[in-house]
C-alpha positions as CSV (number, residue, x, y, z in Angstrom):
1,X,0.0,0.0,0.0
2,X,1.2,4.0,0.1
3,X,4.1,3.9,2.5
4,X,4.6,6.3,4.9
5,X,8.2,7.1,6.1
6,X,8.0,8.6,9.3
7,X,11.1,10.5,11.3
8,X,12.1,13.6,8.8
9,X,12.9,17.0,11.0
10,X,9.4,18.1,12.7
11,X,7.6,15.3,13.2
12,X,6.8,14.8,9.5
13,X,6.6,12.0,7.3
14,X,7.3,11.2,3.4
15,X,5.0,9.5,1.6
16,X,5.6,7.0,-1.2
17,X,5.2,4.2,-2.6
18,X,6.6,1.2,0.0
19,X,4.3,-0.9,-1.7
20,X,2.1,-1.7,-4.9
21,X,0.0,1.3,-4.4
22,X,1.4,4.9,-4.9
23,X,0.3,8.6,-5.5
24,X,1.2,7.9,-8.9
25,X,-1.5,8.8,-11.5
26,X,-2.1,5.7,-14.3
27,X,-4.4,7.0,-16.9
28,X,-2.0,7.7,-19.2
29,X,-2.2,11.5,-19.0
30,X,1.4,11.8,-18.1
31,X,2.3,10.5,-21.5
32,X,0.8,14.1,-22.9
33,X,3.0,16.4,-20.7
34,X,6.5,16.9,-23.0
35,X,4.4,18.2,-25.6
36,X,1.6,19.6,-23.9
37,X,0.8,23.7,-24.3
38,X,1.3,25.7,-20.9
39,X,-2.3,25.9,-20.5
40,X,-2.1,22.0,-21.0
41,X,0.6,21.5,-18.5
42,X,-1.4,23.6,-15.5
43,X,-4.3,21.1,-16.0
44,X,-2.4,18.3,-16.0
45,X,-0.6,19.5,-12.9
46,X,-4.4,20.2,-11.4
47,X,-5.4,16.7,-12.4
48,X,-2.7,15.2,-10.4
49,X,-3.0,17.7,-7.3
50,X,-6.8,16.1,-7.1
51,X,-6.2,13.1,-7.6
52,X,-3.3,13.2,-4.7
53,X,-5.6,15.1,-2.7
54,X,-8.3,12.8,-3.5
55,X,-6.8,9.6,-3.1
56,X,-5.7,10.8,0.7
57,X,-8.8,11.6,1.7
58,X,-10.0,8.5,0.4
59,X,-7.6,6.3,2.6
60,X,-8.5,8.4,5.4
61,X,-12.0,8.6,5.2
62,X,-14.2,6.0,3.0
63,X,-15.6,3.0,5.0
64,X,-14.6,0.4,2.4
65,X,-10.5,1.1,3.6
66,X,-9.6,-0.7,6.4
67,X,-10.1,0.7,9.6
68,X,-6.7,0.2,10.7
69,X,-5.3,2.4,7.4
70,X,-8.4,5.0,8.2
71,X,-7.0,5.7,11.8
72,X,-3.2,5.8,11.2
73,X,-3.9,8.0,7.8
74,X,-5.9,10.3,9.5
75,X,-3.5,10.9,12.6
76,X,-1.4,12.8,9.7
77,X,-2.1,15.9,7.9
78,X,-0.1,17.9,5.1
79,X,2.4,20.0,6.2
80,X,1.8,23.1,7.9
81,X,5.1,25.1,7.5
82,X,5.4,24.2,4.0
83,X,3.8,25.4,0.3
84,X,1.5,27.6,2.7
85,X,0.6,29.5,-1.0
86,X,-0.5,26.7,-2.2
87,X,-3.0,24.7,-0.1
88,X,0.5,22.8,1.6
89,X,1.6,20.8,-1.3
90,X,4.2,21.5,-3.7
91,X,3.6,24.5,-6.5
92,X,5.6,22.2,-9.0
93,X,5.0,18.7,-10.5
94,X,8.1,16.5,-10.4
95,X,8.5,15.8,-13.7
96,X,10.4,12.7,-13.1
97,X,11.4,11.9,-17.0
98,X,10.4,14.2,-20.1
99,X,12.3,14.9,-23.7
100,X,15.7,13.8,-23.4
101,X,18.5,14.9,-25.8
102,X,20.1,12.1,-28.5
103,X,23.9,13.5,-28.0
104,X,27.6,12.2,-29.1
105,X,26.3,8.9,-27.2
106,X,23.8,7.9,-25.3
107,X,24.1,6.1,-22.0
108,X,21.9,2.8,-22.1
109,X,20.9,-0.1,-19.4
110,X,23.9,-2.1,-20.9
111,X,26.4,0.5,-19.3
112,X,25.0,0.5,-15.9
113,X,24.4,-3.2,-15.8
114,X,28.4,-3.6,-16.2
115,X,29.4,-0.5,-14.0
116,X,31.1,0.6,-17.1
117,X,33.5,3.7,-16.5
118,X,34.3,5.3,-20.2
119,X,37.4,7.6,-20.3
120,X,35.4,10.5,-20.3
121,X,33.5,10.1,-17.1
122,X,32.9,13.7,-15.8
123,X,30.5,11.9,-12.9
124,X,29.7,8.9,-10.8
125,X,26.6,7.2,-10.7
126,X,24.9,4.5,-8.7
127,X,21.2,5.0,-7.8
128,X,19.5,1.7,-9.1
129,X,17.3,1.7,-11.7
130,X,13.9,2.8,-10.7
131,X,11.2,2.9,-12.9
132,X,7.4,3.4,-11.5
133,X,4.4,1.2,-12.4
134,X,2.5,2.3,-15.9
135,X,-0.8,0.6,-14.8
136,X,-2.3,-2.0,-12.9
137,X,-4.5,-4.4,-14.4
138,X,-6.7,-7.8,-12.5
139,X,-5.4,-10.8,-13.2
140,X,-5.0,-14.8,-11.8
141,X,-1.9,-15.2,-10.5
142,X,-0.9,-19.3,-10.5
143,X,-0.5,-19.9,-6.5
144,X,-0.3,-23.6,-4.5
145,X,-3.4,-25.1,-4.4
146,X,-5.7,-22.8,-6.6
147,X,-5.0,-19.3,-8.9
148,X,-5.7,-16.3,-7.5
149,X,-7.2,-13.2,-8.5
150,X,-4.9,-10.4,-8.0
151,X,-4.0,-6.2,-8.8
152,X,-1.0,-6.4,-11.0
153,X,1.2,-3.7,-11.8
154,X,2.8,-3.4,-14.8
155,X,5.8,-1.4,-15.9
156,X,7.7,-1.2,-12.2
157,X,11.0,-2.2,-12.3
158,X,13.8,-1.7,-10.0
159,X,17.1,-3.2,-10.8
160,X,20.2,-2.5,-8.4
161,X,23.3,-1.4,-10.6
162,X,27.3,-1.1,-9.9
163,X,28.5,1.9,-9.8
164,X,28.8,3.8,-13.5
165,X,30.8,6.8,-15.0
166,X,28.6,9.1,-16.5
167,X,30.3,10.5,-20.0
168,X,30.6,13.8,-20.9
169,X,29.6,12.8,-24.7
170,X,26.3,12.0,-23.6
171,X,26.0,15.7,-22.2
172,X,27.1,17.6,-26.1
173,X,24.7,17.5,-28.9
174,X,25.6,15.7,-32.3
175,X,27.7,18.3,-33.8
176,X,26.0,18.8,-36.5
177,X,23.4,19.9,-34.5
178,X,24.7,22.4,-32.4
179,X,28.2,23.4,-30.9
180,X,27.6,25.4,-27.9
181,X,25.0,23.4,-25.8
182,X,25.7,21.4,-22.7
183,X,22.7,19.0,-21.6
184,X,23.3,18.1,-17.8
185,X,19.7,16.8,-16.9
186,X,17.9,16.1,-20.3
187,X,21.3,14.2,-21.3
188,X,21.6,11.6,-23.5
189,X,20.4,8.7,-22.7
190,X,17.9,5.8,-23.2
191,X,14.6,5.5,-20.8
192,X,15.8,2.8,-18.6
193,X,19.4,4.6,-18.1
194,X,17.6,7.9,-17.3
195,X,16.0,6.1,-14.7
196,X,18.6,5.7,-12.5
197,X,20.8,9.1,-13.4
198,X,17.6,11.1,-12.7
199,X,19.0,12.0,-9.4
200,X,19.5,15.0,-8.2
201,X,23.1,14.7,-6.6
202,X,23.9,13.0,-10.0
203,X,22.4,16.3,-11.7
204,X,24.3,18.4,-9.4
205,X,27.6,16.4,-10.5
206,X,26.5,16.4,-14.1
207,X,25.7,20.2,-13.8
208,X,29.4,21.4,-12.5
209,X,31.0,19.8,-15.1
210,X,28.8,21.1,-17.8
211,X,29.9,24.6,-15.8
212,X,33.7,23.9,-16.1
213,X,33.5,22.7,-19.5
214,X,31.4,25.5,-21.0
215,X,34.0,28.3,-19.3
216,X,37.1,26.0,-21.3
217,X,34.8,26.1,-24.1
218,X,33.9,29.7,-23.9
219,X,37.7,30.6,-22.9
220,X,39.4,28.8,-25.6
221,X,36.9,30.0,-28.2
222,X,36.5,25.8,-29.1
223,X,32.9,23.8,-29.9
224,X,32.1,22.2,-26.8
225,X,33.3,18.8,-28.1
226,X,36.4,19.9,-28.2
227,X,37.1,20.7,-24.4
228,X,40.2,19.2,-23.4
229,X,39.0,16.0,-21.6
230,X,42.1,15.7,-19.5
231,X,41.9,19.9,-18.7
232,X,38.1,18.9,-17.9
233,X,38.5,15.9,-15.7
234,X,41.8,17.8,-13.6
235,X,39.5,20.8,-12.5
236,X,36.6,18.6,-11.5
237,X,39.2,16.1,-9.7
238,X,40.2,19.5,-8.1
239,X,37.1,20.7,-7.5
240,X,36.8,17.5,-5.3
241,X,34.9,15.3,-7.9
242,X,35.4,11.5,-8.1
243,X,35.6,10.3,-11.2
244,X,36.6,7.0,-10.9
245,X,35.1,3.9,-8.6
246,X,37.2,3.1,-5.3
């Protein structure tokens, strides 16, 4: 069921998916979002604001949930110091995957499976790869003595992974697409890669070396493909980067 992680500074809580259920909206609308029109993208970020708020008051409240869930949702509330603006949850959807750039090279599953490190690492990765559930459907699930009818989610998978080098080719365009752009969080890479980098200390890596390579580049009056990888790689090292697995 929703999951509730209890013990964050002030006596809050975080809640997620622990289980088969989640605040995650299946209907498909997500799909529309990379392409959708502002106006679009506020309704869609409406739709799942009721649906969130919806689906709490629904554990909390409706006499088909288990008592036990009813009591132990409703002894928790949103928070009150926080997103005060805007009814006390956040202003902003988490866009957890979108467009992503196809650069020099892209980063696929493959890589992180083997923990490959490629000479032109510019950061470390290593959360696993985490991709949530695209719908849930009924369906008999084959137990000892008799099937089972069962909610089945389809589409989560979470795979644990070495740890990887992220390379800086899969932050630069093509170029003969463009040679001053540096893509630190769209990068390139496939879905099921993009599932694991899409973290933000790996974004914060990914973004100061897209910093220190677009000064060189900017400095040296060179296409950002051309940045001196070992020049790159030295200032990050000095900048207290590790670019290579212990």
């Amino acid at each position: 069921m929703l999951g509730l992680e209890p013990n964050l500074p002030g006596g809050m809580a975080d809640g997620n998916s622990l289980g088969p259920l989640s605040l995650s909206v299946l209907d498909g609308s997500a799909w529309e979002y990379p392409d959708a029109s502002p106006q679009r993208r506020e309704e869609l970020r409406r739709h799942h604001e009721s649906h969130t708020r919806g689906f709490l008051y629904f554990l909390s409240h409706d006499a088909d949930v288990p008592r036990t869930i009813r009591q132990e949702l409703s002894r928790w509330g949103l928070p009150r110091g926080e997103f005060a603006d805007t009814g006390h949850l956040p202003h902003q959807l988490y866009v957890r995957e979108a467009r992503r750039m196809v650069g020099e090279r892209v980063l696929t599953e493959h890589d992180l499976l083997a923990g490959v490190v490629p000479a032109d690492t510019v950061a470390l990765g290593s959360y696993h790869i985490d991709v949530r559930e695209v719908q849930r459907v009924w369906r008999w699930v084959y137990e000892h003595p008799e099937p089972i009818g069962t909610v089945f989610t389809e589409g989560y998978l979470s795979v644990p992974v070495p740890v990887y080098g992220i390379p800086y080719a899969a932050l630069t365009p093509k170029r003969e697409d463009a040679a001053n752009l540096l893509v630190p969080v769209c990068l390139s890479a496939s879905a099921v890669a993009f599932a694991s980098v899409r973290m933000e200390p790996q974004y914060m890596m990914l973004g100061q070396a897209a910093g220190v390579a677009a000064a060189l580049a900017a400095s040296a009056g060179r296409p950002v493909q051309d940045v001196p990888l070992g020049l790159l790689t030295d200032r990050l090292r000095a900048g207290g980067q590790r670019l290579q697995v212990a």
